[in-house]
C-alpha positions as CSV (number, residue, x, y, z in Angstrom):
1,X,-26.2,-13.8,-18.5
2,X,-22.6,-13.1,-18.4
3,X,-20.4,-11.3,-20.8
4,X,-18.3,-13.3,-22.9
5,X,-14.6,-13.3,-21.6
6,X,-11.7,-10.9,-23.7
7,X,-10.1,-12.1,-25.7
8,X,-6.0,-11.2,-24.8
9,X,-5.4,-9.0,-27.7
10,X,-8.0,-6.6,-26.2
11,X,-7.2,-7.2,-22.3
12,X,-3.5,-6.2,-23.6
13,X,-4.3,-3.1,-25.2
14,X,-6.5,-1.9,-22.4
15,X,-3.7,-2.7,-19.8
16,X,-1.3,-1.1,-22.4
17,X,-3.2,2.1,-22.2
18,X,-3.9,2.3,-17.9
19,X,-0.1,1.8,-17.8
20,X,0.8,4.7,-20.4
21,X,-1.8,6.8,-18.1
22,X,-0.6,6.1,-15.2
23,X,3.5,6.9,-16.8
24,X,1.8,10.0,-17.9
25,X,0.2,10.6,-14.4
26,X,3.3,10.2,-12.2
27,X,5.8,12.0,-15.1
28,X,3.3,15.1,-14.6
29,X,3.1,15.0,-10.7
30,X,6.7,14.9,-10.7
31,X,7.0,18.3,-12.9
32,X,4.6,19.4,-10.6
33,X,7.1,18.9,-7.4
34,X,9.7,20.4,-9.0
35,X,8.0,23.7,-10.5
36,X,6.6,24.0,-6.8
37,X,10.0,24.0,-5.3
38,X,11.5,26.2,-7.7
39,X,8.5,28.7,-6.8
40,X,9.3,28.2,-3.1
41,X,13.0,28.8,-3.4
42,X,12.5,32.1,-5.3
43,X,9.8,33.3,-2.7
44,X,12.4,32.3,0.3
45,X,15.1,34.0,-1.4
46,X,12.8,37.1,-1.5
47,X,11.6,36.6,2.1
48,X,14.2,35.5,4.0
49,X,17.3,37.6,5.3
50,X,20.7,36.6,6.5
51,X,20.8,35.9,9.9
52,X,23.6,38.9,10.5
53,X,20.9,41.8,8.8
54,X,17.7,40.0,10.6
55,X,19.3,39.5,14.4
56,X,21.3,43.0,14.3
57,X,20.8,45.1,17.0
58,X,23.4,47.7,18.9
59,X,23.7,44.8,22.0
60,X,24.0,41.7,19.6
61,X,27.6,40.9,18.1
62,X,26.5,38.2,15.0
63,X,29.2,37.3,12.6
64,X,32.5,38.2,14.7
């Protein structure tokens, strides 16, 4: 025996809902990529030095 087939008022609603999901799913990945690269960008500011203070040495001239 086979199921009867929906009717289109519930095959609608069902699609209605995967499609709001899915909206939801890729607005909350996206939040996701940008929180991340805010993170990074405040851990490279931390990190990371100008090249003139990290290649200084008495025998390098850098930024002349």
């Amino acid at each position: 025996m086979t199921a009867p087939p929906c009717s289109s008022a519930e095959d609608s609603g069902d699609s209605t809902r995967k499609g709001k999901a899915a909206v939801n799913a890729f607005l909350v990945a996206c939040l996701a990529v940008i929180v991340l690269a805010v993170l990074a960008r405040i851990v490279l500011d931390r990190v990371q030095e100008p090249v003139d203070r990290a290649f200084t040495t008495p025998y390098t001239r850098v930024g002349d």
